[in-house]
Residue, then its C-alpha position, 0 to 999 in steps of 0.5 A: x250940237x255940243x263940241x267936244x273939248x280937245x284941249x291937250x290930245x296933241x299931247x297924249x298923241x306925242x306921250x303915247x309915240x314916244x312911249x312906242x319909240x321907246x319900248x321898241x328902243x329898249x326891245x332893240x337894245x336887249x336883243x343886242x345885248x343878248x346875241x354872241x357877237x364874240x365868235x366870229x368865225x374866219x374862212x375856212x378856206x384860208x389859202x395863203x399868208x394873209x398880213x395883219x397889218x398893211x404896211x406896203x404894197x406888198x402886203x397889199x399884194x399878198x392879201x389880194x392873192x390870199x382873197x382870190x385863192x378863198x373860195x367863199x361860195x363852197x357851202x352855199x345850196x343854190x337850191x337852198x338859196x332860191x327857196x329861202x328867197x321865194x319864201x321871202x317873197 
């Protein structure tokens, strides 16, 4: 039985995975680039005077009570929610 000369495939397995790595680098890279991370949108349930910088432990104070007042769970469906998670499954 003739034995065939495989001098050199490790190469070609490396060469191709690192083509692999690279296209989906690049593929990763553009839709990065692509997607608007400009408009970030606040609550729209703002409730109180929130700081812009923490300065004391008042302030601290003050934006604890402006998260408690925020209601982040108005415009969650719960129906809505529970399909979205059983079509993912």
């Amino acid at each position: 039985m003739k034995s065939l000369n495989q001098h050199g495939s490790t190469f070609v397995v490396l060469l191709l995975g690192l083509v692999v790595v690279t296209v989906v680098g690049v593929a990763g890279y553009r839709i990065v680039q692509t997607t608007d991370t400009g408009t970030i949108s606040s609550s729209p349930t703002k409730s109180g005077n929130v700081p812009n910088t923490v300065d004391s432990t008042a302030d601290i104070k003050q934006a604890d009570k402006a998260l408690d007042g925020t209601a982040i769970d108005s415009g969650i469906d719960p129906a809505q929610l529970d399909s979205d998670i059983n079509a993912l499954l």
